[in-house]
mmCIF file of the C-alpha atoms, coordinates in Angstrom:
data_MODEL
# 
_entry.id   MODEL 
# 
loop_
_atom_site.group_PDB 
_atom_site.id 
_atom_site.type_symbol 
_atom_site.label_atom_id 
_atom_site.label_alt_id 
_atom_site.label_comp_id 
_atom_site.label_asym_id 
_atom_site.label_entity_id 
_atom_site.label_seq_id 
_atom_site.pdbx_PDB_ins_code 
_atom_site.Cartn_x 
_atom_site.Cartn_y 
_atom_site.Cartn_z 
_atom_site.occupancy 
_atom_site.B_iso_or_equiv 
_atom_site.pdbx_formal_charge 
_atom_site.auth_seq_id 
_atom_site.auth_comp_id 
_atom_site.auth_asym_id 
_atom_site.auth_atom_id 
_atom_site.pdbx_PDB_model_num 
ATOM 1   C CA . UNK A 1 1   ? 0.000   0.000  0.000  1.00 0.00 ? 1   UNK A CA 1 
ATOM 2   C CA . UNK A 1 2   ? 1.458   3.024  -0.979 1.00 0.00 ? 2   UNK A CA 1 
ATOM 3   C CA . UNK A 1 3   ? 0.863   6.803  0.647  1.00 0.00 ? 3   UNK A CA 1 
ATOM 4   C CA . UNK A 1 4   ? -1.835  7.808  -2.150 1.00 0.00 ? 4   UNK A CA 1 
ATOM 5   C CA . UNK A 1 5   ? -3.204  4.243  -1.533 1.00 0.00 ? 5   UNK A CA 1 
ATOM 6   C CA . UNK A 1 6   ? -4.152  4.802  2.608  1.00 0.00 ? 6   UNK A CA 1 
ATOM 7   C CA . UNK A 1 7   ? -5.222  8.496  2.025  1.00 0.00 ? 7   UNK A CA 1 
ATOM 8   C CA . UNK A 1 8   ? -7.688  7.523  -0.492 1.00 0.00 ? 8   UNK A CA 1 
ATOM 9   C CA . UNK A 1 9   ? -8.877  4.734  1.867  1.00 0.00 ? 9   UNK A CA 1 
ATOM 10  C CA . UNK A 1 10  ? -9.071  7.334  4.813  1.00 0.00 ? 10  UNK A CA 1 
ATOM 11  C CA . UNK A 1 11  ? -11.362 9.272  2.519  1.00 0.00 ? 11  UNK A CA 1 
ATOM 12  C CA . UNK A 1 12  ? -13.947 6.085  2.013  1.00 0.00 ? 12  UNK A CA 1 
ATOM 13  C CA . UNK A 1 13  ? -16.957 5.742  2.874  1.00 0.00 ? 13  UNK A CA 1 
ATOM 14  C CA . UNK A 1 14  ? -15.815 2.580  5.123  1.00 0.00 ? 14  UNK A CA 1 
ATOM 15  C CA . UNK A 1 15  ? -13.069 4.402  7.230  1.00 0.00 ? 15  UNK A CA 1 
ATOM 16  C CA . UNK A 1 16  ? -15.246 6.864  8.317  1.00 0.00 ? 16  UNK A CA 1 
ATOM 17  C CA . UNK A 1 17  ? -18.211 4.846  9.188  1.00 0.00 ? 17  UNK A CA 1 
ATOM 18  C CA . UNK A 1 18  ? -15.623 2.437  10.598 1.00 0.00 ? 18  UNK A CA 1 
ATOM 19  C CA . UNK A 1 19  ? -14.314 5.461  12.752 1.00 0.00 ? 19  UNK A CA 1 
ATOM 20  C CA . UNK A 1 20  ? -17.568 6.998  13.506 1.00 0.00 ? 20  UNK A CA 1 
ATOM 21  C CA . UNK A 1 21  ? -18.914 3.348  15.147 1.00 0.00 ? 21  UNK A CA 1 
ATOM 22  C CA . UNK A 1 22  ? -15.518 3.243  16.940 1.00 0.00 ? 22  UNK A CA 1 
ATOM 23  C CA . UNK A 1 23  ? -16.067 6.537  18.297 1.00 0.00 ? 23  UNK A CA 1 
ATOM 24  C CA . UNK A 1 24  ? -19.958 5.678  18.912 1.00 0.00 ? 24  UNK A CA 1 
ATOM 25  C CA . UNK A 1 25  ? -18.596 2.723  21.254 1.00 0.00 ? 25  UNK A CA 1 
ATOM 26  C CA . UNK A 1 26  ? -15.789 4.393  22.808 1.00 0.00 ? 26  UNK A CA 1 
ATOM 27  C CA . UNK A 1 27  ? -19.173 7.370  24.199 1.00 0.00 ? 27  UNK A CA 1 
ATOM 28  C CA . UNK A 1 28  ? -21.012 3.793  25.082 1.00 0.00 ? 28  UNK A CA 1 
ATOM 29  C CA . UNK A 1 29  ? -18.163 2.610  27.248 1.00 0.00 ? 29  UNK A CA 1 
ATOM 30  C CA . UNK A 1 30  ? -17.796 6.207  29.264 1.00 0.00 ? 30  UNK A CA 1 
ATOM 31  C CA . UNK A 1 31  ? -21.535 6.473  29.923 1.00 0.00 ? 31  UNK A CA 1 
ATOM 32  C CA . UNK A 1 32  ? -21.903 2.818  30.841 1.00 0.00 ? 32  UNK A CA 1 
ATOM 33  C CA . UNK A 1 33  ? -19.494 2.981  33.136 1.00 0.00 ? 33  UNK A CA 1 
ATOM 34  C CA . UNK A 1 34  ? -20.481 6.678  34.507 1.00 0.00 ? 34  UNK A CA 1 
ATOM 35  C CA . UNK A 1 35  ? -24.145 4.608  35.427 1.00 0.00 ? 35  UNK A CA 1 
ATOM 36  C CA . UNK A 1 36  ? -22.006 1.758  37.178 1.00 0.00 ? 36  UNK A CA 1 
ATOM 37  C CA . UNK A 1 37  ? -20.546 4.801  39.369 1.00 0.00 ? 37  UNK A CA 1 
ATOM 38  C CA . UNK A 1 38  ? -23.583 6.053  40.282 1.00 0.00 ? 38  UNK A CA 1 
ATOM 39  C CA . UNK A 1 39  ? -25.512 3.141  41.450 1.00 0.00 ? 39  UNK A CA 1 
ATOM 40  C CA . UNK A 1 40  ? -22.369 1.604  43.006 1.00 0.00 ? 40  UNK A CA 1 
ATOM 41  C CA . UNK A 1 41  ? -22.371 5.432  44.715 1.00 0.00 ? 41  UNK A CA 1 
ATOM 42  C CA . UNK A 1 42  ? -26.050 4.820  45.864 1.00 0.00 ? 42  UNK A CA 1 
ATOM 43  C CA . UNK A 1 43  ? -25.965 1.189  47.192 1.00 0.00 ? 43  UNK A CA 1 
ATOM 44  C CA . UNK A 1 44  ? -23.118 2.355  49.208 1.00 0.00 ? 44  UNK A CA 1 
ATOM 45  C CA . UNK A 1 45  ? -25.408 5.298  50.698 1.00 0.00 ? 45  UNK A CA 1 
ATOM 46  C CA . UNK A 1 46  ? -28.242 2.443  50.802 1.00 0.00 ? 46  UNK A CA 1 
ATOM 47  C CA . UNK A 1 47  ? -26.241 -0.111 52.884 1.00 0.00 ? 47  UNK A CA 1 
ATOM 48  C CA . UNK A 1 48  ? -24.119 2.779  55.239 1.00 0.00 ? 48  UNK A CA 1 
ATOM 49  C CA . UNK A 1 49  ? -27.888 4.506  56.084 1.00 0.00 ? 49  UNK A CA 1 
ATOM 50  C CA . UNK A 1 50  ? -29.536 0.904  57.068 1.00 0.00 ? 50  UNK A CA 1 
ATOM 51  C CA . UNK A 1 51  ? -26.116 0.338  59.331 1.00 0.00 ? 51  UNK A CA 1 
ATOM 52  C CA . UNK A 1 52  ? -26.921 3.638  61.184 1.00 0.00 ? 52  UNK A CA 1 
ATOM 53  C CA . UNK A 1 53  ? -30.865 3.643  60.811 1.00 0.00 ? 53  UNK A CA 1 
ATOM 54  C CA . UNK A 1 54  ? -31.053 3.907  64.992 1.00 0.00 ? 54  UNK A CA 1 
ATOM 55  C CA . UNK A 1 55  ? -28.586 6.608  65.422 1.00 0.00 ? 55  UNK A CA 1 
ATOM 56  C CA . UNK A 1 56  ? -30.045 8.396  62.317 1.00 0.00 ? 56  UNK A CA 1 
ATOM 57  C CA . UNK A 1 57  ? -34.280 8.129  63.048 1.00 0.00 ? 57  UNK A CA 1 
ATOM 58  C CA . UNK A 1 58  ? -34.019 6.333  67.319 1.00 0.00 ? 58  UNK A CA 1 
ATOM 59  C CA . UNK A 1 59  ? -36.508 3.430  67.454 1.00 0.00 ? 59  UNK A CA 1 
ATOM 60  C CA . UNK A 1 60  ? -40.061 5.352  65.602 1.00 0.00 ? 60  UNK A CA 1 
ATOM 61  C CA . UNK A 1 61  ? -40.765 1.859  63.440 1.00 0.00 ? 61  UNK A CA 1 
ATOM 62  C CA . UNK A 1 62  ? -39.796 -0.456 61.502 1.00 0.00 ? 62  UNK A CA 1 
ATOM 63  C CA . UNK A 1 63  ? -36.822 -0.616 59.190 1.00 0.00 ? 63  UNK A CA 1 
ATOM 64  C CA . UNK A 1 64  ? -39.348 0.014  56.381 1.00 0.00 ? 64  UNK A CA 1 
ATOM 65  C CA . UNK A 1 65  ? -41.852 2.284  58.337 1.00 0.00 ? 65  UNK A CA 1 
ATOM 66  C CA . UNK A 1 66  ? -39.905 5.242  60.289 1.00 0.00 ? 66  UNK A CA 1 
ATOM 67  C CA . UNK A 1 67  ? -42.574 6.444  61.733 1.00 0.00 ? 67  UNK A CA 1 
ATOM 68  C CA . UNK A 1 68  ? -44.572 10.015 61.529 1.00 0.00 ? 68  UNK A CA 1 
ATOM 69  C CA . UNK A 1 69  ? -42.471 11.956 63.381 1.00 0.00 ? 69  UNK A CA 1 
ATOM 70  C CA . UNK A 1 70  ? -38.933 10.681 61.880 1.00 0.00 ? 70  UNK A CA 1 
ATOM 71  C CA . UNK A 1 71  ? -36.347 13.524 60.873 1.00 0.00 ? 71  UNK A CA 1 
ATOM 72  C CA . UNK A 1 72  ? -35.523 14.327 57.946 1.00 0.00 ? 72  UNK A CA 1 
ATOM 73  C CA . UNK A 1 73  ? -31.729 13.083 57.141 1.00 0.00 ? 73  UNK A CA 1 
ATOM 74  C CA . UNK A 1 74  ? -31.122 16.279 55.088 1.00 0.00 ? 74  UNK A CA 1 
ATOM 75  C CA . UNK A 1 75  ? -31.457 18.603 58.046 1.00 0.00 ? 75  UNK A CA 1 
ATOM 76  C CA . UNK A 1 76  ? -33.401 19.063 61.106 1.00 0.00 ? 76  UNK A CA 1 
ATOM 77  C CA . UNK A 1 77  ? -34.972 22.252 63.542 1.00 0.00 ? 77  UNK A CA 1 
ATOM 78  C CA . UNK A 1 78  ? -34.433 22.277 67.315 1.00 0.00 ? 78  UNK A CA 1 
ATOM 79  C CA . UNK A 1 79  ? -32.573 23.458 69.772 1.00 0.00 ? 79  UNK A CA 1 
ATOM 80  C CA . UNK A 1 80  ? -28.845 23.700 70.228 1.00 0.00 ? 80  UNK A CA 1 
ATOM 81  C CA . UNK A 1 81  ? -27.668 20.840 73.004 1.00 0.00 ? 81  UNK A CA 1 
ATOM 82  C CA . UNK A 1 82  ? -23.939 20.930 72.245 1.00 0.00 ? 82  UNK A CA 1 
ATOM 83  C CA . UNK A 1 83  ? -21.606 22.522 70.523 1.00 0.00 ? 83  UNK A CA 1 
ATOM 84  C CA . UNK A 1 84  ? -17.644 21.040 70.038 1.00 0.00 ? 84  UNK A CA 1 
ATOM 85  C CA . UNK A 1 85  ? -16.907 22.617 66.680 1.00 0.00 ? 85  UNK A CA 1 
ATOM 86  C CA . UNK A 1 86  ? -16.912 21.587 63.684 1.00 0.00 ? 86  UNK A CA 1 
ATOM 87  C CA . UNK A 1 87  ? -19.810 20.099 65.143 1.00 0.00 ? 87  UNK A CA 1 
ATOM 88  C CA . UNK A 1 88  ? -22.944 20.463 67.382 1.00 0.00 ? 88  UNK A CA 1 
ATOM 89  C CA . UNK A 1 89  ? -25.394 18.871 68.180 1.00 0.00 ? 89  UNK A CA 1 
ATOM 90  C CA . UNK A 1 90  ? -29.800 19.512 67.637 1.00 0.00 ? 90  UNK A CA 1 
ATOM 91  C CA . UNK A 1 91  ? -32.275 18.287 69.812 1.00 0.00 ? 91  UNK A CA 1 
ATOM 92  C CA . UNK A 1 92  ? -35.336 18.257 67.069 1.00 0.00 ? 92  UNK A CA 1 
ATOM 93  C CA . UNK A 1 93  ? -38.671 16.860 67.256 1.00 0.00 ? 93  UNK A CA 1 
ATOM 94  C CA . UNK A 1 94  ? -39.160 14.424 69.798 1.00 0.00 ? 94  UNK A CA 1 
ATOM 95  C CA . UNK A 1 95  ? -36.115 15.475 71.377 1.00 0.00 ? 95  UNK A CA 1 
ATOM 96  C CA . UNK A 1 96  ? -34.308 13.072 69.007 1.00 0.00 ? 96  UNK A CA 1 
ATOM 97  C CA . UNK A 1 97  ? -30.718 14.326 68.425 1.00 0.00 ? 97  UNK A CA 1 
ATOM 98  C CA . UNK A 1 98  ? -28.751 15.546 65.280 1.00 0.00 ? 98  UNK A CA 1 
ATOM 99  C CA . UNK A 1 99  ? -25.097 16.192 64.970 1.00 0.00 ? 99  UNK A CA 1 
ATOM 100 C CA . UNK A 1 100 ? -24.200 18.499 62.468 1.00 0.00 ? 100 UNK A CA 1 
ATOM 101 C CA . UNK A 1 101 ? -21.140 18.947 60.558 1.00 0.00 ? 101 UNK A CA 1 
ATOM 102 C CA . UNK A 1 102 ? -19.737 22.610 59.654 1.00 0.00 ? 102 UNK A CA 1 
ATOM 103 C CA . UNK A 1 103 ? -17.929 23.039 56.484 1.00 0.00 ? 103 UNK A CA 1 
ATOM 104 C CA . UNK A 1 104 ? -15.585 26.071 55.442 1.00 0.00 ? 104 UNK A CA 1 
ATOM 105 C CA . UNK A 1 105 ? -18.214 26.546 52.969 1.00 0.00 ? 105 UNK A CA 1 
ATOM 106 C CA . UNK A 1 106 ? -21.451 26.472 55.583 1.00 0.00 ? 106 UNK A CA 1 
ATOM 107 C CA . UNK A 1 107 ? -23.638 29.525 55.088 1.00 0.00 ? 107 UNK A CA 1 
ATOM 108 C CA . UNK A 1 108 ? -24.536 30.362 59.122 1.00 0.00 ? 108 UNK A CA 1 
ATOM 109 C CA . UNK A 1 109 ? -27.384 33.344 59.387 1.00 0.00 ? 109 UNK A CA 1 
ATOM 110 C CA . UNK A 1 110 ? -29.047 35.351 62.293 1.00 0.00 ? 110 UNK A CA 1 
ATOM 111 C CA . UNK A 1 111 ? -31.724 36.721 60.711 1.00 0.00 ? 111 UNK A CA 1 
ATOM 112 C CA . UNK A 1 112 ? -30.476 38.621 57.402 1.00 0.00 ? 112 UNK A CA 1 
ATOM 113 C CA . UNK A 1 113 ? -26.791 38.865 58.453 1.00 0.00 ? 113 UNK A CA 1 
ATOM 114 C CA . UNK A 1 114 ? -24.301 36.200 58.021 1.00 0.00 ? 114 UNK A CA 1 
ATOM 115 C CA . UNK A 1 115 ? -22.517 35.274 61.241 1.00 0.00 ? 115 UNK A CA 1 
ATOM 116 C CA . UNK A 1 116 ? -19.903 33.242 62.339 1.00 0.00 ? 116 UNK A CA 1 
ATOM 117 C CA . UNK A 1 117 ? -19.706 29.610 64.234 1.00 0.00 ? 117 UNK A CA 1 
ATOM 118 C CA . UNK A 1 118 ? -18.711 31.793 67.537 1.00 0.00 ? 118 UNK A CA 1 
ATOM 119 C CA . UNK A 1 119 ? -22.672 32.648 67.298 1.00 0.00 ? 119 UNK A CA 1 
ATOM 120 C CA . UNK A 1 120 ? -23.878 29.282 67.681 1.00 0.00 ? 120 UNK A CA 1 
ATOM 121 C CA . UNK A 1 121 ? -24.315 28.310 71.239 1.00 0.00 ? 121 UNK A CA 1 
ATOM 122 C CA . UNK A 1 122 ? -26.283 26.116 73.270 1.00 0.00 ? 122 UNK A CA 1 
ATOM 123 C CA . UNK A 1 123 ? -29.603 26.918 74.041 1.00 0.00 ? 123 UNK A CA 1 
ATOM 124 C CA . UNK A 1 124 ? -30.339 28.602 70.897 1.00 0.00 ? 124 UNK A CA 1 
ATOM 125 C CA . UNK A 1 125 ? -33.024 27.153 68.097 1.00 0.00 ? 125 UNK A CA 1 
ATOM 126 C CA . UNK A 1 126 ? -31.436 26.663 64.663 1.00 0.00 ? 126 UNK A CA 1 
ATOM 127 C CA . UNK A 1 127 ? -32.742 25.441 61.051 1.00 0.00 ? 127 UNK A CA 1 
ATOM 128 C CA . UNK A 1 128 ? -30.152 23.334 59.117 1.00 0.00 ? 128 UNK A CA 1 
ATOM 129 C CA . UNK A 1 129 ? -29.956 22.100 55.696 1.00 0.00 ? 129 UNK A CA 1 
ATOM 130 C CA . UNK A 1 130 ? -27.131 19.921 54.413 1.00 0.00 ? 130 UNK A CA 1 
ATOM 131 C CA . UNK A 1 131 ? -26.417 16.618 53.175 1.00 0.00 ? 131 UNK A CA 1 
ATOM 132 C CA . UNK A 1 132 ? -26.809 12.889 54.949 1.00 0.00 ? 132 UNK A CA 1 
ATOM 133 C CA . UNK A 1 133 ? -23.540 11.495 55.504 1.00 0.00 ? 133 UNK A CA 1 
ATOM 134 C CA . UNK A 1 134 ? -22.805 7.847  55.940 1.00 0.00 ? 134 UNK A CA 1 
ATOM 135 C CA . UNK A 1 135 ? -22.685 7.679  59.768 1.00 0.00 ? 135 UNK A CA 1 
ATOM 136 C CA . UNK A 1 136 ? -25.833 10.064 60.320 1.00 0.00 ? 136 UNK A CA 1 
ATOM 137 C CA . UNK A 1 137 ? -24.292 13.118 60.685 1.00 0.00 ? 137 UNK A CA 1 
ATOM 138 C CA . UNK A 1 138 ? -25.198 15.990 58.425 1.00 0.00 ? 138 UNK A CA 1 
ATOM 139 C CA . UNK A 1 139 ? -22.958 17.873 56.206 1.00 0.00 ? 139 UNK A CA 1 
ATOM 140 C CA . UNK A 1 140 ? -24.578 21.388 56.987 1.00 0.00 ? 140 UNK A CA 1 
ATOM 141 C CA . UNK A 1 141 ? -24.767 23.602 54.036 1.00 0.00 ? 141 UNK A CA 1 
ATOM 142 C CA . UNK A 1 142 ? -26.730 26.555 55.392 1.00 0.00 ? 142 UNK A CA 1 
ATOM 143 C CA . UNK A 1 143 ? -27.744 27.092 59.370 1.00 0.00 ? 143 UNK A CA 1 
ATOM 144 C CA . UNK A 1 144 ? -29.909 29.896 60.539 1.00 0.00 ? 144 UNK A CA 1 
ATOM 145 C CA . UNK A 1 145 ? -30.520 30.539 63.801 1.00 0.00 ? 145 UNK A CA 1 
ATOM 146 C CA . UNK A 1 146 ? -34.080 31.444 64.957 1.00 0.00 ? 146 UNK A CA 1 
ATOM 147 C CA . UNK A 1 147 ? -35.269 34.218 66.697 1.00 0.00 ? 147 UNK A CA 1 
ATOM 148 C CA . UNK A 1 148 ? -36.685 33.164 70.584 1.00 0.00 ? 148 UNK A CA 1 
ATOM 149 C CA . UNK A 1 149 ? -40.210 34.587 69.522 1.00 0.00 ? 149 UNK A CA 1 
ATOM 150 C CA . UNK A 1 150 ? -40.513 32.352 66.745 1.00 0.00 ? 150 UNK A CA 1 
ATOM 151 C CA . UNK A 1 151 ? -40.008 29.017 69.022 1.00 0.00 ? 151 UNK A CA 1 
ATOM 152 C CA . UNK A 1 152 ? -41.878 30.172 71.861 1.00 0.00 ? 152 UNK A CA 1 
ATOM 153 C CA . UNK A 1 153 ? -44.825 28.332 70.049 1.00 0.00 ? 153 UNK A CA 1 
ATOM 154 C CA . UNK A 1 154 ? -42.933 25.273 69.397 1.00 0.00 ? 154 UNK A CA 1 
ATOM 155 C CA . UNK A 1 155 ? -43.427 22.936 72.113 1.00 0.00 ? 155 UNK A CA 1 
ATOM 156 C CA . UNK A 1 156 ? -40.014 20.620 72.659 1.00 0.00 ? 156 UNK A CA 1 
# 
């Protein structure tokens, strides 16, 4: 085969299509194995979250049934029982308790202003939102503490 020989071949019809189903396969592969990431990422959280299911929702139900009154593993409301930074622990509803995680990147609010972790103290009602971590504890992404007169109605 000479050098006009393989660049009229790279210019076939059969080449390309040749390269284009390579290329099609190669895409296949990537997003195949982006899926087997992902669900190997969720039956992780899966099995780590029924390991913990006491410490995370107390004894409300069953492992299928929580219960009514079972917190939500993305955040939780309550008041502030302890607080050894980076973390601190909520007492929520039915005084069942949350630890929180604070991250450099943790938004923490009184009201409209931004405040810092030197704010958060025990005795004081909070809001948190974050993500569930493996052992329970939630990864808080934004914390804002509550006013008194807006617990005074919340019975704990």
């Amino acid at each position: 085969m000479n050098h006009t020989d393989i660049a009229s071949f790279m210019k076939s019809n059969t080449f390309v299509k040749a390269l284009a189903a390579i290329g099609i396969l190669i895409v296949a592969v990537f997003i195949f194995e982006a899926g087997v990431v992902v669900g190997f990422h969720k039956a992780s959280f899966a099995y780590h979250w029924e390991k913990n299911y006491e410490h995370n929702f107390g004894s409300s139900g069953g492992p299928l049934m929580p219960g009514r009154n079972a917190p939500n593993p993305h955040g939780t409301e309550g008041k502030i029982v302890d607080v050894s930074l980076p973390t601190f622990v909520v007492a929520g509803q039915n005084e069942n308790e949350r630890t929180i995680m604070i991250g450099d990147d943790t938004i923490i609010r009184d009201g409209a202003a931004t405040v810092s972790t030197d704010d958060l103290a025990v005795g004081k009602y909070v809001v948190v939102i974050g993500a569930p971590g493996d052992d329970g504890v939630v990864d808080a992404g934004f914390v804002r503490i509550m006013p008194a007169a807006a617990t005074s109605s919340n019975p704990r």
